[in-house]
Residue, then its C-alpha position, 0 to 999 in steps of 0.5 A: x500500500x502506498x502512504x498519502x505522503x507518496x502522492x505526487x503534487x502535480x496542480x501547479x504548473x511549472x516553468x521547469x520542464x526537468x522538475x516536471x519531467x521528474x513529476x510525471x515520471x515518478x507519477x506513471x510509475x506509482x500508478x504502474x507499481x499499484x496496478x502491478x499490486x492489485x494484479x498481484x493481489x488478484x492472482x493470488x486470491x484466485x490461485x487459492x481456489x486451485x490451492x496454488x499458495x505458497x507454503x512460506x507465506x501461508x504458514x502462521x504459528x498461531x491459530x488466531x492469526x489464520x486469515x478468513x481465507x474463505x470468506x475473503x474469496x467471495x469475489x473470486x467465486x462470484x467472478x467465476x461464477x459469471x466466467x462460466x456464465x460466459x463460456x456456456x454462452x459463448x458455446x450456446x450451451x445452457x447457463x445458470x436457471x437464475x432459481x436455481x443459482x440464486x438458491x445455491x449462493x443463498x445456503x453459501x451465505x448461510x454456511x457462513x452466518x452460521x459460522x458467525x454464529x458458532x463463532x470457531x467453536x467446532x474447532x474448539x476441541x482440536x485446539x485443546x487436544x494440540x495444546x493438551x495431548x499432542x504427541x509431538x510438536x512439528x515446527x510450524x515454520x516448516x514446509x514439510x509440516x504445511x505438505x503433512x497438513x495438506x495432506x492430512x486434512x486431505x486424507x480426514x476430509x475423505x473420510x468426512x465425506x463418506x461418512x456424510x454418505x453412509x451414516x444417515x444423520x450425517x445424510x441428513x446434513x450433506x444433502x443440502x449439497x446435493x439437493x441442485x438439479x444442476x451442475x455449475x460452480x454455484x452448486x459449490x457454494x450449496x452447502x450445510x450450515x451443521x456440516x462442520x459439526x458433523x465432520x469435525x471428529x475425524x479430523x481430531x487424530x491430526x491434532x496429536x501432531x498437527x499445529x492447529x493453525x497449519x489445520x485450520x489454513x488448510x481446511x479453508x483452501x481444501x473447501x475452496x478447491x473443491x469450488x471450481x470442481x462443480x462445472x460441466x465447462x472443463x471436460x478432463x484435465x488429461x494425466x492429472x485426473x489420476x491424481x487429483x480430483x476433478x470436475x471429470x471425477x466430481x460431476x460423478x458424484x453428483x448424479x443420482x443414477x445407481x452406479x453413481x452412488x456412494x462414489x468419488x468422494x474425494x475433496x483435492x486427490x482422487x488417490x483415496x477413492x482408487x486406494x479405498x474402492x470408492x472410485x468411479x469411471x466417467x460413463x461417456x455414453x451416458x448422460x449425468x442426472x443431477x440432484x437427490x434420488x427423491x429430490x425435493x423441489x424447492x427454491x427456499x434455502x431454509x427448508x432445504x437445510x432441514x426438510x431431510x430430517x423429517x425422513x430421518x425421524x419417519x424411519x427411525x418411528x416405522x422400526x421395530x426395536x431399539x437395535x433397529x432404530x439406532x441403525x436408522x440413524x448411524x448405518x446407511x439412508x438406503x439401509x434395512x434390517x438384515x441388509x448391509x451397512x449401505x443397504x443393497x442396489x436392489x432396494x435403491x431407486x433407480x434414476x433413468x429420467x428427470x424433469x426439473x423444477x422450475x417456475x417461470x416468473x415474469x421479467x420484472x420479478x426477476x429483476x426485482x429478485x436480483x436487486x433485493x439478492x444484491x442488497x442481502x448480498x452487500x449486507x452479508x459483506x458489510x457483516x463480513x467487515x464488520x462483525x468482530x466489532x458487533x455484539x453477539x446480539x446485533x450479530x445474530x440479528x444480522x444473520x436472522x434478517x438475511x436467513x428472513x429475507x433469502x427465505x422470502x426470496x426462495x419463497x417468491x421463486x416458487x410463487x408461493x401463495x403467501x410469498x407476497x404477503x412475507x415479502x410485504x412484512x419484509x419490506x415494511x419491517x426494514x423500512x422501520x428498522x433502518x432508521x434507529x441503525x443511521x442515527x449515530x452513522x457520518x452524514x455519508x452514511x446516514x444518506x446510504x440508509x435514508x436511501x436503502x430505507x426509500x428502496x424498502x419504502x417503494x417494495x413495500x408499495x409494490x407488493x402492496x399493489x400485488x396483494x391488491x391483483x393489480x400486478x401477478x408473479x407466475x408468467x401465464x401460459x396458454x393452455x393447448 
């Protein structure tokens, strides 16, 4: 960063052409040193997506002093994200249902405020068995200790995974993930808010050896490396698929067909799924059909966070006995009594065809969505920023305003027929609410707020308008 003393004063003219000469030089040179930072800069936040950092710069001896490496890569995602838009249609290919994505960076956002939320605390006992029972004490400094790290969290991730398939409480959770119709990087972002709390045991054996800040780096850039691995524009990556887990090797794993099942579930290396029988080969003569065997059509993030645990509680009550009821929960989503641990194909559905769900809104509702998505979008960066500054109590209020109004978005999706009537309360809540916030705000920022309170205003008379039938959501078809 350049300090203001740096700033060249070039607004008076002057008569000595060798001081001006000095002027522009060292102007041109200043504007070119910051343009070479800011690509820099760039090209290192988005080379962590690919896990391409460098080892001396990303090891750090105390775990409070690991950066939010995944939370910074929001903007990465988001370019990305429109990347692959562009690919798809430059080729004339299908790009993102705007459903569809919307719905999937919305469980991202949760994942995240539930972290706020959590505060750490699923890493909590990592860092009281390291400080307490560790084995041995690898330097923290050293590459061979970041390699073993890498790896190791790599290998404990594995296991998380598969745990995630095969224990049914855990499916319960992982679901979440798997719940798109779709394949794009969005999907990536589609995850559980509780998955971190039901995978954190299996990474507690590193913590006899591995400093936790060396495990703490390494579980964000594992989790941003399998962002980019959610996409159907990147066929194959030729030698490297025997090695590394792919967007070949993952669009596998996505697919509800019987033979995709239970497959590839490795997060950066494939190594472990050749090495444990889990690994899967691409089919080429056979399309992919994404989503859950029963898939759940919804575009609310809320509801597909939990729905899956009613089916979890129905089966548990339609088994006799408490060795059975137990297996119900801790053995596989397709297991039966006197059947295997994941149960048998015989008794899985078979998934040939799909007809997606959709919903097809009309344009200006579309765009009123992707507005109010940006303004929750801008006031999950702005809690982002700021949180570590807020009481416990503001925070979750935050987070329980973007869980209200992303739920009511995915509800407006859906047309559903009260969608109107929540977006209403919404919008008239906020526009009471933002005044108490801009009162002790700079003048600039209480002109932010007077506006985001006329934008809410405005919503309000919308769909006021609409719970009057003067304006309809669903697009009319005409029946044949």
């Amino acid at each position: 960063m350049l300090c203001d003393s740096c700033e060249v004063d070039d607004s008076h003219e002057t008569a000595d052409v060798g001081n001006f000469s000095v002027a522009f030089f060292l102007k041109q040179e200043i504007e070119h040193a910051s343009n070479n930072i800011l690509r820099s800069d760039w090209l290192t936040g988005a080379g962590r997506l690919f896990y391409l950092v460098d080892p001396a710069t990303t090891a750090y001896k105390n775990y409070r002093d690991v950066p939010p490496f995944f939370r910074q890569a929001w903007p990465y995602f988001l370019t990305f994200i429109l990347i692959e838009n562009i690919i798809l249609w430059l080729k004339k290919k299908p790009t993102m249902r705007l459903n569809d994505g919307i719905t999937s960076i919305s469980h991202g956002i949760l994942q995240e405020c539930g972290r706020l939320l959590f505060r750490g605390g699923e890493s909590a006992l990592y860092v009281y068995i390291y400080e307490n029972y560790r084995l041995m004490e690898l330097p923290w400094d050293s590459p061979l200790t970041w390699y073993i790290a890498a790896i190791g969290v790599d290998f404990c991730y594995y296991w998380v995974h598969r745990a995630s398939h095969e224990i049914h409480i855990f499916w319960a959770q992982h679901q979440v993930h798997h719940s798109s119709e779709d394949y794009n990087l969005t999907v990536g972002l589609r995850q559980s808010v509780l998955q971190g709390w039901c995978g954190f045991a299996f990474y507690l054996p590193m913590a006899l050896f591995v400093p936790p800040a060396q495990f703490l780096t390494h579980q964000q850039f594992n989790l941003m490396y399998q962002f980019w691995i959610h996409t159907e524009t990147v066929k194959s990556l030729g030698p490297l698929e025997w090695v590394l887990n792919t967007p070949k090797h993952h669009r596998l794993h996505h697919g509800s067909m019987l033979w995709c099942l239970d497959k590839n579930y490795g997060g950066c290396l494939i190594v472990w799924d050749r090495l444990f029988g889990t690994f899967v080969e691409d089919k080429k003569d056979q399309e992919i059909i994404y989503g859950l065997v029963y898939n759940q059509p919804s575009f609310n993030p809320f509801f597909l966070q939990i729905f899956y645990n009613a089916n979890l509680v129905k089966k548990w009550k339609a088994m006799n006995g408490w060795k059975n009821k137990l297996c119900s929960l801790i053995k596989g989503p397709s297991w039966l009594p006197g059947r295997p641990w994941t149960g048998v194909d015989e008794d899985k559905h078979s998934v040939t065809h799909r007809i997606k769900y959709d919903v097809k809104l009309a344009t200006w509702c579309n765009v009123y969505l992707i507005v109010h998505f940006a303004a929750v979008l801008m006031g999950f960066q702005e809690l982002m920023l700021r949180h570590m500054n807020m009481s416990p109590v503001a925070v979750f209020c935050s987070v329980i305003y973007i869980l209200a109004s992303l739920t009511v978005i995915g509800l407006m999706f859906e047309d559903h027929p009260k969608a109107a009537i929540f977006e209403l309360i919404r919008c008239i809540a906020l526009a009471a609410i933002l005044p108490s916030y801009s009162g002790g705000h700079p003048s600039s920022n209480g002109q932010s707020f007077l506006l985001l309170r006329c934008f809410f205003v405005l919503s309000a008379v919308f769909w006021s308008l609409h719970c009057l039938k003067v304006l309809q959501i669903r697009v009319k078809t005409k029946s044949l």
